[in-house]
C-alpha positions as a LaTeX table, in Angstrom:
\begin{tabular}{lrrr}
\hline
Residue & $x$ (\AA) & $y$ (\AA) & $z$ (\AA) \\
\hline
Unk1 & $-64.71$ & $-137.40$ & $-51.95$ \\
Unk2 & $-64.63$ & $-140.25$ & $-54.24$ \\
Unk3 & $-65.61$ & $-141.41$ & $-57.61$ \\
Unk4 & $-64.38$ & $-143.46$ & $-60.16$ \\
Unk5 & $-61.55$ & $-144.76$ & $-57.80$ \\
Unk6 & $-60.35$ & $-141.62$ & $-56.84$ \\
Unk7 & $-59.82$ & $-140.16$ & $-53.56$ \\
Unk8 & $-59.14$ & $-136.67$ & $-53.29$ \\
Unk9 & $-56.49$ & $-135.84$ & $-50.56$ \\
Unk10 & $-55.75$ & $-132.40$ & $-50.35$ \\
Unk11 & $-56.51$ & $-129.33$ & $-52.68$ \\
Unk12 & $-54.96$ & $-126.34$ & $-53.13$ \\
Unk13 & $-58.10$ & $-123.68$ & $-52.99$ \\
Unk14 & $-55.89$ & $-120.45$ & $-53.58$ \\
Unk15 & $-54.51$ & $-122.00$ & $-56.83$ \\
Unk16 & $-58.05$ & $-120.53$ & $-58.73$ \\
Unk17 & $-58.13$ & $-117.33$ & $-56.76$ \\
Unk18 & $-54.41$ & $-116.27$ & $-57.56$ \\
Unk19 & $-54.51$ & $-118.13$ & $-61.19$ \\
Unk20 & $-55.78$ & $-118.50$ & $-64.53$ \\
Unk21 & $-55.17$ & $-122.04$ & $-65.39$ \\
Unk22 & $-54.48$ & $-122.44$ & $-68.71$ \\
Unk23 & $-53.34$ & $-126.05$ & $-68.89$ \\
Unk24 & $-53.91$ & $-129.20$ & $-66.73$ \\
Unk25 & $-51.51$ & $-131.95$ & $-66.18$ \\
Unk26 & $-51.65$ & $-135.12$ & $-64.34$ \\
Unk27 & $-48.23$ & $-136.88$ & $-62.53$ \\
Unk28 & $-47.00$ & $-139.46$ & $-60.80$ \\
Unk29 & $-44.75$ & $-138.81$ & $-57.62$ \\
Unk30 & $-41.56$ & $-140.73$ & $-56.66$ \\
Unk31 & $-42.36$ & $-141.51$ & $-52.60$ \\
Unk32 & $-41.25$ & $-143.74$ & $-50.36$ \\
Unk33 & $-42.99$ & $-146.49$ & $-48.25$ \\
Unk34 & $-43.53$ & $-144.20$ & $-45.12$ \\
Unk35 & $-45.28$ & $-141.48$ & $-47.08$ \\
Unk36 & $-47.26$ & $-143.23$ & $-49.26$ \\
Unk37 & $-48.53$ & $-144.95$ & $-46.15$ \\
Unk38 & $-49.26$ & $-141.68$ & $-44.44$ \\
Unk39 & $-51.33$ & $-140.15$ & $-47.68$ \\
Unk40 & $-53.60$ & $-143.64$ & $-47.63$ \\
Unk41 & $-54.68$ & $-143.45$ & $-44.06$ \\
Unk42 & $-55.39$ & $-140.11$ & $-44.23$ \\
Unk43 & $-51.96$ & $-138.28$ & $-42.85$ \\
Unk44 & $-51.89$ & $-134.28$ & $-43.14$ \\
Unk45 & $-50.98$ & $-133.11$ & $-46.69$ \\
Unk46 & $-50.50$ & $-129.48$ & $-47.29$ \\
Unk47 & $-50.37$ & $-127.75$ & $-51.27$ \\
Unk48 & $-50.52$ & $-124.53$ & $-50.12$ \\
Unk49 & $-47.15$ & $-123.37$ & $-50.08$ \\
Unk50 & $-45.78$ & $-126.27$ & $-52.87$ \\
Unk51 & $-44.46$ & $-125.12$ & $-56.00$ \\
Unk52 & $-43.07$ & $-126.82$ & $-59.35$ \\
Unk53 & $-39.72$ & $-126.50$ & $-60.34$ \\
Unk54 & $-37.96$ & $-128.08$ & $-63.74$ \\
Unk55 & $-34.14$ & $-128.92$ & $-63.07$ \\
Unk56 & $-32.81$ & $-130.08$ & $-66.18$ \\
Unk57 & $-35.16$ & $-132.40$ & $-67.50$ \\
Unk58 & $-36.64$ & $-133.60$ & $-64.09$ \\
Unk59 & $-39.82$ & $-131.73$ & $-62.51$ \\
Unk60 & $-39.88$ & $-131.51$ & $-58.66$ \\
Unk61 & $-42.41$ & $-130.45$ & $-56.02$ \\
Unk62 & $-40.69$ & $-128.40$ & $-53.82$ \\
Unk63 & $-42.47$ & $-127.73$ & $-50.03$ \\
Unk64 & $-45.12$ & $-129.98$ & $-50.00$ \\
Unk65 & $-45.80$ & $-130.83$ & $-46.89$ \\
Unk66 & $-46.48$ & $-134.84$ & $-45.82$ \\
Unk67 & $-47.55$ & $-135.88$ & $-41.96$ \\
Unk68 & $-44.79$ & $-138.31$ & $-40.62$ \\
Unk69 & $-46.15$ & $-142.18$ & $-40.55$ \\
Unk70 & $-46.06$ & $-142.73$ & $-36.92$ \\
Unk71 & $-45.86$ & $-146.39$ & $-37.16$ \\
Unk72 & $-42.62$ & $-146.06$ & $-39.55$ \\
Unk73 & $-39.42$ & $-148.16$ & $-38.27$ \\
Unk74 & $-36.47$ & $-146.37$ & $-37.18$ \\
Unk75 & $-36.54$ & $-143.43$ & $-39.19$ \\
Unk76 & $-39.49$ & $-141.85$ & $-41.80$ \\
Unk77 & $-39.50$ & $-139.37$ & $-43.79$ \\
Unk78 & $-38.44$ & $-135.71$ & $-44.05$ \\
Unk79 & $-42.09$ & $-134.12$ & $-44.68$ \\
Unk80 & $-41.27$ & $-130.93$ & $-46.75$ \\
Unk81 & $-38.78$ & $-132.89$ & $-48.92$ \\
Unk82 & $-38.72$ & $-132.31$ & $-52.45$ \\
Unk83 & $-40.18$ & $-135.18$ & $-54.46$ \\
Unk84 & $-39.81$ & $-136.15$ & $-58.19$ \\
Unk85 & $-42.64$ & $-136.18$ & $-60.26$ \\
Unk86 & $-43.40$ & $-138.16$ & $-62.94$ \\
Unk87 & $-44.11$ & $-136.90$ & $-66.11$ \\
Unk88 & $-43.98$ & $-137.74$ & $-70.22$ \\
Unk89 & $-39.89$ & $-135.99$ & $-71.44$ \\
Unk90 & $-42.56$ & $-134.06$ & $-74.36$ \\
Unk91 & $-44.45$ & $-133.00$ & $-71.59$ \\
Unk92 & $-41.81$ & $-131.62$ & $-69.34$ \\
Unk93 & $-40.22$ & $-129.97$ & $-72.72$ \\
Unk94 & $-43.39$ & $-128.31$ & $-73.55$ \\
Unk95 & $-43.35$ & $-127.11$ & $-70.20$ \\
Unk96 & $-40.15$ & $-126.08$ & $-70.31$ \\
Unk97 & $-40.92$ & $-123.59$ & $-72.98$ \\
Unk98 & $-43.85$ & $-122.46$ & $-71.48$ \\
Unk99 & $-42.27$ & $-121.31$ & $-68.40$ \\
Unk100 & $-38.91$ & $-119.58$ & $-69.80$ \\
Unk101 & $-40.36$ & $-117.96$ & $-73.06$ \\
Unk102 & $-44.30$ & $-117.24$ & $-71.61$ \\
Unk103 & $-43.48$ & $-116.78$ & $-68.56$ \\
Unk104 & $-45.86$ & $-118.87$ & $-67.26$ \\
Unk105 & $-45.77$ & $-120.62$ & $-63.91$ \\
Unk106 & $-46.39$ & $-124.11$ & $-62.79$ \\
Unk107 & $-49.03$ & $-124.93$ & $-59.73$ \\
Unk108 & $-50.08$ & $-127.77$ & $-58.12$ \\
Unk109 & $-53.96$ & $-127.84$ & $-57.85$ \\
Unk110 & $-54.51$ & $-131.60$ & $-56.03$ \\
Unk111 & $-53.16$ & $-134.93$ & $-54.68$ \\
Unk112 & $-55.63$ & $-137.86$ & $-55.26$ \\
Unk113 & $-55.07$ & $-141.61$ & $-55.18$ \\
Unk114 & $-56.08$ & $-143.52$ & $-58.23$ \\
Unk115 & $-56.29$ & $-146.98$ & $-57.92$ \\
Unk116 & $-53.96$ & $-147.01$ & $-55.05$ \\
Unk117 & $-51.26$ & $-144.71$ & $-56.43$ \\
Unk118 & $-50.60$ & $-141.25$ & $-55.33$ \\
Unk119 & $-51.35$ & $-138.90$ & $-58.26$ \\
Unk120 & $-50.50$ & $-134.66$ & $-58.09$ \\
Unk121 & $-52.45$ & $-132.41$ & $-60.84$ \\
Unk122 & $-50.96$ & $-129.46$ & $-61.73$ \\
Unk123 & $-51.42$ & $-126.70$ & $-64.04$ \\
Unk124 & $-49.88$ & $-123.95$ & $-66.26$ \\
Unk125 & $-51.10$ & $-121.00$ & $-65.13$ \\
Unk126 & $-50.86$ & $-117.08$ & $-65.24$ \\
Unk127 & $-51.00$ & $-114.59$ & $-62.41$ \\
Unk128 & $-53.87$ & $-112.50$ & $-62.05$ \\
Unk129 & $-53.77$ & $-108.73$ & $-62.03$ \\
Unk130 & $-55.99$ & $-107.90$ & $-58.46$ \\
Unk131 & $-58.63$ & $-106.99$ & $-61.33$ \\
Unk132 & $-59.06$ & $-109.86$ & $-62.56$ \\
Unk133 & $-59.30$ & $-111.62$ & $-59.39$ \\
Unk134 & $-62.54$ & $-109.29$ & $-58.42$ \\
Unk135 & $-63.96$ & $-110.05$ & $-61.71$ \\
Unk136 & $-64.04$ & $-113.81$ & $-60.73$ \\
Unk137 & $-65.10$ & $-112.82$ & $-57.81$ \\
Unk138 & $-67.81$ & $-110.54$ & $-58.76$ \\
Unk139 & $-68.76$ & $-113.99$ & $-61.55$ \\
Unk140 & $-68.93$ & $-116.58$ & $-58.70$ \\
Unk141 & $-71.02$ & $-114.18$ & $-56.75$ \\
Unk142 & $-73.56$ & $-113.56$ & $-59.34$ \\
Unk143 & $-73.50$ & $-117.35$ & $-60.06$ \\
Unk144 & $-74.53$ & $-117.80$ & $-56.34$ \\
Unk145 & $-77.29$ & $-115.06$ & $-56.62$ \\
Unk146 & $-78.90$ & $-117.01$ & $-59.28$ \\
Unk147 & $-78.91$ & $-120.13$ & $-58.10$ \\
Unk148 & $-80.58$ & $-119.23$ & $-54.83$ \\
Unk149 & $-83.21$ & $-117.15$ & $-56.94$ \\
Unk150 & $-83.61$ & $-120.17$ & $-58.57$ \\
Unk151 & $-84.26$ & $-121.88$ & $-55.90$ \\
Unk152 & $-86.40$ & $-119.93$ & $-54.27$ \\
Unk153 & $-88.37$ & $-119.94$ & $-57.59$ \\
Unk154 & $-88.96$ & $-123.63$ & $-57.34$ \\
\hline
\end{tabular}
């Protein structure tokens, strides 16, 4: 999927199910050669079982998972490192505050290239109580219902 420059490369689906996403945020990630190669020809990238964690004043991504680059020299990379990510200090502060005194959590939603760098977006977000994940259920459901009545109307 592409547009404006931007290629999505992996999505974390259960992020909206498990979620409400209350703020978006969009950083950079510290990688070296061998996985930024792997991400731009299309190597394996796995979200589902990442998570953000603040240490100090530094944000990491913690489990995300990045296929090796086969055509790396000796040695590549470790693929469920954790990575650095690269974010504005207010940013990470306002996080910061969010997290301890909310408690809020942090969730990566995508990795996408833009313009040839590797970009995560993550999100503030709450947990949902199981009933609030059937009400958006129940929502996307009816949204579906209408739009093939709709379309059957036409």
């Amino acid at each position: 999927m592409k547009q404006d420059g931007v290629k999505v490369v992996a999505r974390n689906r259960r992020a909206t199910h498990e979620y409400e996403l209350l703020e978006r945020f969009e950083a950079g990630l510290v990688l070296t050669g061998s996985e930024i190669k792997s991400i731009r020809i299309g190597g394996t990238v796995s979200l589902q079982e990442a998570y953000v964690l603040i240490r100090g004043r530094e944000a990491w991504i913690v489990n995300m998972h990045i296929a090796e680059y086969k055509q790396a020299a000796m040695e590549g990379h470790q693929p469920m490192r954790p990575r650095k990510l690269l974010l504005h200090r207010k940013e990470i502060i306002r996080m910061i505050n969010d997290v301890q005194k909310k408690g809020y959590t942090l969730v990566p939603l995508q990795l996408h290239l833009s313009r040839g760098r590797a970009k995560l977006e993550l999100a503030l977000a709450r947990g949902k109580k199981l009933h609030d994940k059937r009400q958006s259920l129940r929502e996307r459901d009816d949204q579906k219902r209408m739009e093939r009545a709709l379309k059957d109307y036409r």
